[in-house]
N, C-alpha and C positions, 0 to 999 in steps of 0.2 A: 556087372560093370563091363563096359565093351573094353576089347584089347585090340590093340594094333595086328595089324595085315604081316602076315608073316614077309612079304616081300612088300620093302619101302623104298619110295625115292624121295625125300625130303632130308635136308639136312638136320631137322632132330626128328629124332624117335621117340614116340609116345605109348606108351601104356599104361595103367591105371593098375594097382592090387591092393586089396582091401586085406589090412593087418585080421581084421577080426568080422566075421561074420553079421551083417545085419540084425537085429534082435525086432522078432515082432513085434509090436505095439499097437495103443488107437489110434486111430488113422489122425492125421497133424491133414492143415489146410498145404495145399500147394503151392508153389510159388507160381506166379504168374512169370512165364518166360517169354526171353524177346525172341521174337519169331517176327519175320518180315519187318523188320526196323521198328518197332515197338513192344512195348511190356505194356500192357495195358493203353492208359492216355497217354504213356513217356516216350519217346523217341529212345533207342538205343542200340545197342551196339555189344555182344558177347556179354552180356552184363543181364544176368535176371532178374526179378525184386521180388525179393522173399516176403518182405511186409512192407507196411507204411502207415507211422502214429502222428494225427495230426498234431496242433497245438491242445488240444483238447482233450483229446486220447494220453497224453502225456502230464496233464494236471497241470497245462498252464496256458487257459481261454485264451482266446482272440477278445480283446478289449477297444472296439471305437474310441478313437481321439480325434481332437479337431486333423488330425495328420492321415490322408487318403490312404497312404499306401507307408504303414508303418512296418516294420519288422519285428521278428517278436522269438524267433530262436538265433540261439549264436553259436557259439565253437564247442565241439563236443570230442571225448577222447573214451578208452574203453579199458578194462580192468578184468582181467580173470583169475577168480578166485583161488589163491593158490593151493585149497586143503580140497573144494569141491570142483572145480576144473570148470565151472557156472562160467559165462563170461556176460558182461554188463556193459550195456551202452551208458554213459554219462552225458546229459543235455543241458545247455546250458539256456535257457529263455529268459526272457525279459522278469520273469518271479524270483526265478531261485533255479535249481538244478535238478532234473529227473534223472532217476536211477531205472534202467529197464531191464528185465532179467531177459536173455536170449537164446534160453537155453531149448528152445524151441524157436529154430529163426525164423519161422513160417508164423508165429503166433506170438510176440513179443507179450512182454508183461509188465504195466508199470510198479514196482517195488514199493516205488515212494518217493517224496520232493522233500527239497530241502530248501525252504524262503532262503530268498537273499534277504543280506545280515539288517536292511531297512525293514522287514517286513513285507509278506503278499498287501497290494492293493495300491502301493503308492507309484502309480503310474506316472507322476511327475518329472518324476529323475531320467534325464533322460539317458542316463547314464549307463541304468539297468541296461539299457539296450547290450551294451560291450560287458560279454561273464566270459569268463574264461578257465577251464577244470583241467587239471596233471594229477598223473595219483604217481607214489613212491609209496611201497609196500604195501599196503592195506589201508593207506589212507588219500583221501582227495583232496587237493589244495583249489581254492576258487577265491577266484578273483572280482572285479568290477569296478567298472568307470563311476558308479554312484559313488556321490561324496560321502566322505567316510567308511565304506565300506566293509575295509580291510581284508584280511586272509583267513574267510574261513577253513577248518579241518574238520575233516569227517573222516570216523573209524568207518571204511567197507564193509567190516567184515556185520555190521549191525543188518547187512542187508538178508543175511541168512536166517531161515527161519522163519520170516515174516508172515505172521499167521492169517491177516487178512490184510494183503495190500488192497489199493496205496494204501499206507502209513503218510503222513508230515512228521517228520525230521527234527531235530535242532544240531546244531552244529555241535562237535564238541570241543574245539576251541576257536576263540578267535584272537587272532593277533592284530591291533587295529594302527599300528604304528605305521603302517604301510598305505593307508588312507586308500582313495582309488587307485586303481591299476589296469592297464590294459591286457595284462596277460602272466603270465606264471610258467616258469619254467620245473619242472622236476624230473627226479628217474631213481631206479629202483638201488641203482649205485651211488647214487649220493645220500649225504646225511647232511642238504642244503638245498632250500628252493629258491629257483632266484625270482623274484617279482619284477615286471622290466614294466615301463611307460608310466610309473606310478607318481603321486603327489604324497610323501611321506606327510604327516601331522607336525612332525617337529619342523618339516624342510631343511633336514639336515642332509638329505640326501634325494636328488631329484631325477626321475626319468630314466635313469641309465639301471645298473644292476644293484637290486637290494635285497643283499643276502639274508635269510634266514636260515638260522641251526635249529635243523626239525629232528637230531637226534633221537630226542623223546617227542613223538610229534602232539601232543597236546600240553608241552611245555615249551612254544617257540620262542626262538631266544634272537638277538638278534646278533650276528656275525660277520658285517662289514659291508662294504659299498664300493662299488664303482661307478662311476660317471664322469668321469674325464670325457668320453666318448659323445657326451649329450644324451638324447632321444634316444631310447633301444624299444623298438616294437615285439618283436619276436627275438627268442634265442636257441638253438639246439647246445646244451652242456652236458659235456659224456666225459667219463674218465678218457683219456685218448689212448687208441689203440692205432694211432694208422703210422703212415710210413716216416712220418721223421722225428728220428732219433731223438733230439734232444728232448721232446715233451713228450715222453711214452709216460704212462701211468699219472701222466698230471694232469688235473680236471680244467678244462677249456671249455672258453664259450666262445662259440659263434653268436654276433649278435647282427639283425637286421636295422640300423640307426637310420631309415629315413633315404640318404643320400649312398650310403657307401656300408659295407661289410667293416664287421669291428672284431677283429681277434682280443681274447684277454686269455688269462692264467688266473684262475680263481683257487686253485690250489688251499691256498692259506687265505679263507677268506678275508678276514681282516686285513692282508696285503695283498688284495688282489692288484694284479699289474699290467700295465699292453702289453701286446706282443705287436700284433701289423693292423694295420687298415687297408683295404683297397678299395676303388672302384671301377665301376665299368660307365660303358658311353649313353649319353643323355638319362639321368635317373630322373625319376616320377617320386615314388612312394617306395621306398624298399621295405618290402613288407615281411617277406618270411623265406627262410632258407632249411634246406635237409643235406647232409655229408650223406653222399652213399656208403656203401656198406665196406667199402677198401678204402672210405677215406681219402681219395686222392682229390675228389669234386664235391664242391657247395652249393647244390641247384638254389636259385635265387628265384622268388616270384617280384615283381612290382605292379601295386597296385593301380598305380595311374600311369605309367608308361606310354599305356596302349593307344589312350587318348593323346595326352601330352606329348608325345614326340611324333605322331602323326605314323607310326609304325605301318598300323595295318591289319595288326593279326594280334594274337596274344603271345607275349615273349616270355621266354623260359631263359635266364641268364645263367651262363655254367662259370664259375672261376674252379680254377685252380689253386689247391692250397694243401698243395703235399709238399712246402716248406711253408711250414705256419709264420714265419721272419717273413716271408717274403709270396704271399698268394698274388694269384694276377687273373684278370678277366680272356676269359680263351673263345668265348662266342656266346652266341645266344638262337635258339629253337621259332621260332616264330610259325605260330600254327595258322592253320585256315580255318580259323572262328576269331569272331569278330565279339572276344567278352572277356572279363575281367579274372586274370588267375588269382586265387584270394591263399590258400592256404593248399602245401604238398608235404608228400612223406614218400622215403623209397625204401622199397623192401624188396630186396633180393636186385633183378634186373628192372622193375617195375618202377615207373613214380607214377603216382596215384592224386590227380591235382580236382584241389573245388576249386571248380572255375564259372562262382556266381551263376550265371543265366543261361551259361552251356553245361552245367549239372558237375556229376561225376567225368573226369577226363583218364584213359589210361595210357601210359605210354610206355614202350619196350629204351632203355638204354642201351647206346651203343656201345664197345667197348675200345673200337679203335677212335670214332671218333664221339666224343659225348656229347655232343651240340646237337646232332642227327638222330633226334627223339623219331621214336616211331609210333606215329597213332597203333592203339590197337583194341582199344571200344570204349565203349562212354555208357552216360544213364542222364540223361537229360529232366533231368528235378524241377525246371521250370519252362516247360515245354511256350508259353506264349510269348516268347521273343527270345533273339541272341544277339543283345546290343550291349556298348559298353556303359550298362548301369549296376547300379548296387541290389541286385537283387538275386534270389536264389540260392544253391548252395555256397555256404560257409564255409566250411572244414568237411573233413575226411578222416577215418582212422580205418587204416585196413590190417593190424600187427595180431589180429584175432589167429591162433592155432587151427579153428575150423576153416580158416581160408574167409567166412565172411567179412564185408564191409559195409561199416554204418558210413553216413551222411547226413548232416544238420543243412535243414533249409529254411531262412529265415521266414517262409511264408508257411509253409506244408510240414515243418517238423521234420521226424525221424526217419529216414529212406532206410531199411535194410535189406542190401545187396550182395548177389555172389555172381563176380565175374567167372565165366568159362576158363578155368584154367589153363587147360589143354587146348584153346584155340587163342587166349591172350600172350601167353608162356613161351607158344614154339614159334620158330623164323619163317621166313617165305622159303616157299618150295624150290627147289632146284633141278639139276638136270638130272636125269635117271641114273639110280647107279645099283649097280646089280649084286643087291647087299641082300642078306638072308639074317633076319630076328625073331628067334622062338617066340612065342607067346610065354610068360613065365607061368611055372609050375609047382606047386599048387596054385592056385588062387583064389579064393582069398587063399591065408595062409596065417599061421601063428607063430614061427620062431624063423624059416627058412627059406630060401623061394628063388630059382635055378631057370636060366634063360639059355640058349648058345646064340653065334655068333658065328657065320659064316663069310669070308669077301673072297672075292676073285683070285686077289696078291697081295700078299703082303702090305700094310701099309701102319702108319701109326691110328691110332684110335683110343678115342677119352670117351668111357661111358660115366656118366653122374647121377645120382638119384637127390628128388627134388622133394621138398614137403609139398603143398598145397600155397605155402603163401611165399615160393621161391627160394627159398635157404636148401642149401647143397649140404644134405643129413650123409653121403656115402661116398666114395667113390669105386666103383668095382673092377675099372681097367683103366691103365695109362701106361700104355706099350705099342710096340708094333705085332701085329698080329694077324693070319689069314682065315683063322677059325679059334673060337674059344667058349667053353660053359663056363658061366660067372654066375653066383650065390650072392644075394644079400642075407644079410643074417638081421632079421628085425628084431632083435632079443631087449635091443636098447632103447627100440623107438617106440613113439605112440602110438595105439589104434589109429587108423585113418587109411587117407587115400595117398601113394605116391605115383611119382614122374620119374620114369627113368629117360636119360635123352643120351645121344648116341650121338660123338662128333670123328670123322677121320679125314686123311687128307683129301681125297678126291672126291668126298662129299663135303667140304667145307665153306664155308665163305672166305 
């Protein structure tokens, strides 16, 4: 593993240490890397492709219909095992849902599918098209616009073991009260999924949020309703951890309603209640939103924007809602690609957007001002055009501990990818500054591992160490300092690869 140049001049500092020694094995296929603005056929950008399962490959053909250019995967999310550390892509296709083991990202494996709740074959509905998967704990929730559908549940953990995949599946439970749905909310702190954009069976409860108590999740129960708000396409609901006081520890949904952002309090689901609404200028389709990681911003995508208001570019819309009473629209990102953002997630400083026919999108947050997204590479999933139509990637899930990231593309299936960390992660270079950093020692290493630190003069200096997928596991200095030896102790962390980065005043932004 290369290490950084004892003498740097950039404003972060990178090197690489391997907790635990590589373990020989049989040689695995290679990832095809992007070299000279492409990974193979793809266009990209710091971003390599480790594998790629078509429709086929995945146990869910490509089927002619009278319809030229039909779609045939949808929104995909990922799961890792919490007893064998395995991690799973989840696919959502026009059949049912593939289960992929990843545990070899260069060689993926499909486990097994699981028909949607109509059955494989009935190509009719056109409904299949829209599936939708969240797992909480060990189980999958899925959804679908086919009528009737309802909420299937699938225990994960069935996928271990599997003596000769594929397997076909059967659900093991289904809650049908929920009829179609656009999408499904869950997380691993709730003991409630919310179903949003649905058609209940009784129609006691329409489009907005329909709670289910999956305490015991193959006994769903049902546990109350919101829809004062209309229409909810997408939701992120998290126990809330951010900055304002009144709602700490009470479970909150951001809801995407079409037109405008919907705050509620789901707390007590049977009294779920509003909290705010906001919008921001000329809306399309509000399709889907992510709280970054402090909570104070709710990146917003919209689906028809780009078109419909004559924009230009693809818009990334940021409000503000670190007073949940009172959120406000602060600006919006407008990139230079001309395609539709479908579906984002942020992890760490990163948002990670499928943006249909321009593929995989990545972009660094800013933190003074957050509207000033910085491109920082991509994977282009449908290399034959970047126009604004409905085609290409889907979704994204990038929350995998290996650092990789899958992508569901409605024509091509399963993309698994791994962006360059260490060139997505770090800032633009700066002006020289006559800063001295060891190489750390040992390295790899297994409990300890010892760097110095040399500057000119005195000055303040924040050193941080980073996982692979951007979350700040350490921090080894926050002082003023003009030389210093600094230890991380990895006694607590996992095998892998870290980032250590190096900020101080005269090299800062």
């Amino acid at each position: 593993m290369r290490l950084a140049s004892a003498r740097l001049s950039r404003l972060t500092y990178v090197f690489a240490a391997l907790l635990l020694c590589f373990e020989v094995g049989v040689a695995q296929p290679a990832p095809t890397r992007c070299e000279d603005g492409r990974a193979g056929p793809y266009p990209c950008d710091q971003v390599d492709l480790l594998a790629h399962m078509d429709l086929v490959a995945l146990g869910a053909p490509y089927v002619q219909t009278d319809r030229t250019n039909w779609w045939w995967a949808s929104d995909i999310w990922g799961w890792t095992d919490p007893e064998t550390g395995t991690e799973y892509a989840l696919v959502g296709t026009w059949e049912g849902v593939s289960f992929v083991d990843l545990s070899t990202p260069t060689a993926p494996v499909l486990v097994g599918f699981l028909p949607t709740a109509q059955g494989r074959g009935d190509l009719t509905n056109t409904g299949n098209l829209w599936r939708d998967v969240k797992t909480s704990g060990t189980y999958a929730y899925i959804v679908s616009e086919a009528q009737g559908h309802g909420l299937q549940i699938f225990d994960l953990r069935r996928l271990r073991g599997v003596a000769a995949p594929p397997v076909e599946f059967e659900a093991d439970a289904l809650y049908p009260t929920v009829g179609s749905a656009h999408n499904v909310v869950a997380s691993d702190d709730l003991d409630v999924v919310v179903v949003v954009g649905h058609e209940s069976t009784d129609l006691t409860c329409l489009d907005g949020l329909f709670l289910v108590d999956v305490s015991e999740p193959t006994s769903p129960r049902y546990a109350g309703c919101y829809d004062d708000d209309g229409y909810t396409h997408d939701a992120q609901c998290l126990v809330y951890d951010g900055p304002d006081p009144d709602y700490q520890g009470r479970t909150i949904c951001l809801s995407s309603n079409l037109s405008f952002l919907s705050i509620s309090d789901i707390t007590e689901p049977s009294r779920t209640r509003a909290i705010s609404t906001a919008i921001y200028p000329t809306p399309a389709i509000v399709h889907q939103g992510w709280l970054t990681e402090d909570r104070r911003f709710f990146f917003m995508n919209d689906e028809g924007d780009d078109r419909a208001a004559g924009i230009g570019g693809t818009r990334t819309i940021v409000m503000n809602v670190e007073d949940l009473d009172d959120p406000y629209y602060v600006d919006a990102y407008i990139a230079p690609i001309t395609t539709i953002d479908h579906n984002h997630y942020i992890l760490g400083d990163l948002l990670f957007q499928a943006n249909y026919e321009s593929g995989l999108r990545l972009y660094r947050l800013n933190e003074t001002n957050p509207a000033a997204l910085t491109p920082v590479g991509f994977f282009d999933t449908y290399p034959e055009s970047d126009t604004f139509a409905s085609n290409g990637a889907w979704s994204v899930y990038p929350f995998f501990a290996s650092g990789v990231v899958i992508v569901s593309d409605m024509e091509r299936g399963l993309f698994v990818l791994q962006p360059d960390v260490t060139a997505v992660g770090s800032e633009d270079p700066l002006p020289d500054a006559d800063v001295v950093l060891s190489a750390a020692f040992p390295n790899p290493f297994s409990r300890h591992t010892s760097l110095t630190l040399a500057l000119p003069a005195p000055e303040r200096v924040r050193v941080h160490v980073y996982d692979l997928l951007g979350r700040r596991v350490a921090t080894l200095l926050d002082g003023t300092v003009d030389a210093a030896t600094l230890t991380l102790d990895g006694t607590a962390l996992p095998s892998g690869a870290y980032v250590v980065r190096v900020q101080g005043e005269t090299f800062a932004q």
